[in-house]
N, C-alpha and C positions, 0 to 999 in steps of 0.2 A: 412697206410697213407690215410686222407680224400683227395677227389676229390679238394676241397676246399685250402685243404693245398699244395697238388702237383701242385697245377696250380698258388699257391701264389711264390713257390720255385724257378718251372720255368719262371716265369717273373722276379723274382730275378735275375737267374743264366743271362738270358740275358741282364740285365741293366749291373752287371758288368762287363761281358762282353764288350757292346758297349760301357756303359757310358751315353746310351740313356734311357728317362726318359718310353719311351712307349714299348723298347723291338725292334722296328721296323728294326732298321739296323742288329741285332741279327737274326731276321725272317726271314730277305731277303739273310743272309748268308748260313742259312739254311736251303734255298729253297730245297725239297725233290728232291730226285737224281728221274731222269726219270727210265724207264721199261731198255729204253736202257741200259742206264749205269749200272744198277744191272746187267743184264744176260750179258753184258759182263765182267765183273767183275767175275762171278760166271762161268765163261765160259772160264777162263783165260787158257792155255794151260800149262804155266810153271810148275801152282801147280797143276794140275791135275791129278799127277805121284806120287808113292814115289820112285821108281826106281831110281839108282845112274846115275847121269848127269853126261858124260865128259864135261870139259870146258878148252877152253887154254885161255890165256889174253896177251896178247904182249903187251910191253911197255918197258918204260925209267926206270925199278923199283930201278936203282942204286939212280937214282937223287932221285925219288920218297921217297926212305929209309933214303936219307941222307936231306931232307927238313924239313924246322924248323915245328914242329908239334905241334903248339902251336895251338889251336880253331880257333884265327882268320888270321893264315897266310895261313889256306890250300887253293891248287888253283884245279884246272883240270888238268889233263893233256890227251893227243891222247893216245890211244890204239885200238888194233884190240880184239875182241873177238869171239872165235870161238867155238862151240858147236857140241855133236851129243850125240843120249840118246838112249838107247835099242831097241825103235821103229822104227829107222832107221832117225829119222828128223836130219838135221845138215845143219849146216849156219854158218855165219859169220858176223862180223859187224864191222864197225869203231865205237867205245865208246869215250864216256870220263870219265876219271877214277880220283878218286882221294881218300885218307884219311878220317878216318875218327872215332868216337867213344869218349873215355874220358879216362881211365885206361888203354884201350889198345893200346889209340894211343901214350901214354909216350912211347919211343925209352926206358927209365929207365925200363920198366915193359915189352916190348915184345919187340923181334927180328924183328917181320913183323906187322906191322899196318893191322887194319880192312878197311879195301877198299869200294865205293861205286861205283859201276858203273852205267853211263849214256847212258842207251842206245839210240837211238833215235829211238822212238814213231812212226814217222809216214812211217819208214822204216821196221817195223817189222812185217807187214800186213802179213798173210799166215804162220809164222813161229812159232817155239815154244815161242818166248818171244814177239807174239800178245799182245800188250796191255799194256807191261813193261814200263817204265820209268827212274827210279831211284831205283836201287834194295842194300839194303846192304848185302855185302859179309863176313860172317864169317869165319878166317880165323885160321890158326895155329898160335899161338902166337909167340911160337919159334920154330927152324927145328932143333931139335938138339933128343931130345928122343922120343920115339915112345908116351908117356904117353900124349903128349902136344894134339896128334891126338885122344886120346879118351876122354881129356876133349871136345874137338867138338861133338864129337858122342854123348856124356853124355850133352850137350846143347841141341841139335838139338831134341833128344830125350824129353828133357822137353819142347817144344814147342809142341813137336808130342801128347806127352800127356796130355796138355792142348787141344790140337785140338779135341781128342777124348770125353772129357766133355763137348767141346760147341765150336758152332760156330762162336762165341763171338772172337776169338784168333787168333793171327799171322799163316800165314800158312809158312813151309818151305819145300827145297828142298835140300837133300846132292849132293855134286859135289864130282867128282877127277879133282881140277884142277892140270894144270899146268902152271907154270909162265914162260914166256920167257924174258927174259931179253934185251932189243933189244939194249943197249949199248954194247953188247959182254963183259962184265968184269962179269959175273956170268953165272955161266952154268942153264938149264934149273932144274926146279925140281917139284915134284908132292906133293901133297897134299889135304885132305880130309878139304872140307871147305862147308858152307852152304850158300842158299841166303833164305831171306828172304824177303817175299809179303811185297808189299807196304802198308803205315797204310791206304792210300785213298783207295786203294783196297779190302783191309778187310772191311773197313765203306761201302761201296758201297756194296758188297756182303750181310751185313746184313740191306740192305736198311737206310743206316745211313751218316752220314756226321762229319768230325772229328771238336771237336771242340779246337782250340788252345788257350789253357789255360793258360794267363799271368797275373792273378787278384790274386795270393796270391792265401793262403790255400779255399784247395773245403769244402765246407758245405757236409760231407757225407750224409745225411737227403736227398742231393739230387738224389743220386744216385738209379738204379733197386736193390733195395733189396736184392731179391735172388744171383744175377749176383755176387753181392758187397760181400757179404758171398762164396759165391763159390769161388772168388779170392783171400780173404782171408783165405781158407782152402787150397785151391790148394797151395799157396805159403808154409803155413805151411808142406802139404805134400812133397816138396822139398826142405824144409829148408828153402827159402828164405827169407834175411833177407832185402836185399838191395833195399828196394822200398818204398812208400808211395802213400795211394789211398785219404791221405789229402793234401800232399806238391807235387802232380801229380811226384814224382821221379821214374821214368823207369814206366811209365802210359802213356797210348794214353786215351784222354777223347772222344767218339763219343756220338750223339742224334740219335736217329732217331724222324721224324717229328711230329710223333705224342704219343712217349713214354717219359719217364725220361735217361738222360743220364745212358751212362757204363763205366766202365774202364776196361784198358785192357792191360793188364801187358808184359813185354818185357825185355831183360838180365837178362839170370840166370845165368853166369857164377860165379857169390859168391855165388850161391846157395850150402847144402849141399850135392847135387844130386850130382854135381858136382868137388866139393871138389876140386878146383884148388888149389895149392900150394901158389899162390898169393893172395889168397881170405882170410879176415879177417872179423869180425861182426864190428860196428861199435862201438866204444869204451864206447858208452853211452849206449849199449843193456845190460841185463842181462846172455850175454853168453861172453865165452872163444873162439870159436872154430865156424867155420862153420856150422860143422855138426849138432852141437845142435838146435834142434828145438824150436822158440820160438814164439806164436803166435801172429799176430800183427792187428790183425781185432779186430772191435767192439764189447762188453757184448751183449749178448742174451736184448732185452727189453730196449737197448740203440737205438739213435738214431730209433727207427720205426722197427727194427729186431724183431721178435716176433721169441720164440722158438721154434715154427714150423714151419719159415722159416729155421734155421736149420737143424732139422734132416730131413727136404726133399732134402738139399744138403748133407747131408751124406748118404742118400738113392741113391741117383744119384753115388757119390764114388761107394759107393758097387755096383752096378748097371753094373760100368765099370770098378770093377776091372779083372775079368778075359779077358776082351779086352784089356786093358794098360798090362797087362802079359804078354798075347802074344804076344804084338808088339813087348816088350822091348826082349823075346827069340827069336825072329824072323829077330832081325837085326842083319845084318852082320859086322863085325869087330871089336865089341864090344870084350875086352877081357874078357874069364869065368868069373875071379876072380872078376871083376868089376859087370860084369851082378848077380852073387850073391851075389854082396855087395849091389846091388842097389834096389836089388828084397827084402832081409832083409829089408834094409832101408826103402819101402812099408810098409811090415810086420807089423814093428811098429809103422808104422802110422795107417793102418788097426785094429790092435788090440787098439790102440785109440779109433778112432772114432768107434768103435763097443762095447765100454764100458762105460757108462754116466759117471760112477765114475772117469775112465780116461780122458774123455774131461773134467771134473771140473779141476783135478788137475793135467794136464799137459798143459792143452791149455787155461781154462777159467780163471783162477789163471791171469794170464798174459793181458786179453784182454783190450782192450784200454775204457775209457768213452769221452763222447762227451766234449772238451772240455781241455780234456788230450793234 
């Protein structure tokens, strides 16, 4: 992409945005984060672990459960949250807690809604959730089979493994919560659930600012290149089907001040890493099945891709595959049978991307044009 052209795109990207003919209220949104707020961002205490966090949550979760869970009725409500993690830190805090998500918040699709909690900010000085805010909580969808808890693990896990390709990526944390129930009409119960870093927080970290995208489909021409390929390979390598880096669906869009925007991908649970029993493709795709892989990024020499921007992201793959190995034998609670299903499932992505014949005709066959 010319200099010429990249700086035609990003004056674009901010009129629609503002609506302004100069860009100016776009600029001023996007005032560069200070020194400070990077290194604290980067400095956060929560994600700086991967060690399993206890966590209790007290609350009303009978009303909580039985509340119309429709987008615009969810409210807050009190809870206490309390903590303690391997290194010995533990605390407590009054939150507000409430609902939250799209398919999991249907009561029709899951037993327990995904939760968000509100911690308050300027209480949490010296503790492990320095800096928190507004965290969402991954949770068990239903409490009935043991299998609902290693679709978490098998989530969590593809966030971990995007983390280890780039710092571009949500970071998370696994818990063992526990819920208390503070109506007394349900006994307490535990569960393997995850939180998840703020998007402000990840944009700070990579010296960046989120942009919120309400202008209709993204011109992908505008996006970092490389970053935009790598997100479309990565999703390929866990299946994913459920997203768009045109219609921003499950996308955080961030700038930094003086690059081209990124996108940055978030729920895999329809992924086929994950293989939830609830997870379907969308009816308009060329697949049956979750698990089937089908790529959904841009042609090589489309939009501004040149094909040596990808095999430097299939160099990067290979690069990190025996680190993504490892991590994936090295967590605990994962069931075998799962862990070599998932390590195969790798496999064949690997044997992929390390065969040109095979990226033509399993992934390129399929790739989108601008336009599409």
């Amino acid at each position: 992409m010319s200099p010429l052209f990249r700086q035609t795109l990003s004056v674009a990207l901010f009129c629609v945005l503002t609506g302004g003919a100069d860009g100016s209220v776009g600029a001023q949104e996007l005032a560069p984060p200070s020194q400070e707020e990077v290194e604290a961002a980067r400095s956060a205490p929560l994600f700086a672990s991967h060690d399993l966090l206890e966590l209790t949550i007290e609350a009303d979760f009978q009303t909580l459960k039985k509340e119309d869970r429709s987008r615009d009725s969810r409210e807050e409500r009190p809870a206490v949250l309390r903590w303690s993690d391997p290194g010995g830190a533990a605390g407590s805090q009054e939150i507000q807690l409430r609902t939250r998500g799209n398919f999991r918040l249907s009561r029709r699709n899951c037993d327990f809604p995904p939760l968000r909690l509100n911690v308050k900010k300027g209480a949490t000085k010296g503790t492990l959730f320095e800096g928190q805010d507004k965290l969402k909580l991954v949770v068990t969808c239903k409490l009935g089979q043991s299998y609902w808890e290693q679709y978490v693990l098998l989530e969590y896990m593809a966030y971990r493994t995007l983390n280890v390709l780039t710092d571009r990526s949500l970071r998370v944390r696994l818990a063992s919560v526990t819920y208390v129930d503070t109506s007394g009409k349900d006994d307490p119960f535990t569960r393997l659930a995850f939180l998840i870093e703020q998007d402000e927080t990840m944009a700070l970290r990579n010296n960046a600012r989120i942009i919120e995208w309400t202008a209709g489909q993204l011109d992908p021409r505008l996006l970092d290149q490389r970053s935009a390929i790598l997100m479309d390979t990565y999703q390929y390598m866990i299946g994913n089907t459920d997203w768009s880096g045109v219609e921003m669906h499950n996308m955080i869009l961030i700038r930094t001040w003086e690059e081209v925007p990124y996108t940055i991908p978030y729920d895999f649970d329809f992924s086929g890493l994950v293989n939830a029993r609830y997870a379907t493709p969308d009816p308009s795709l060329s697949i049956s099945r979750v698990r089937q892989r089908l790529f959904r990024g841009f042609c090589p020499g489309d939009v501004n891709r040149p094909q040596a921007e990808y095999d430097a992201v299939y160099a990067l793959f290979r690069e990190k595959k025996d680190e993504i190995y490892q991590m994936w034998r090295s967590l605990e609670g994962l069931d075998e049978d799962r862990l070599k299903d998932t390590l195969k499932y790798f496999d064949e992505f690997y044997e992929t991307i390390d065969d040109p014949g095979r990226i033509e005709s399993r992934m390129m066959r399929h790739c989108r044009r601008l336009g599409d």
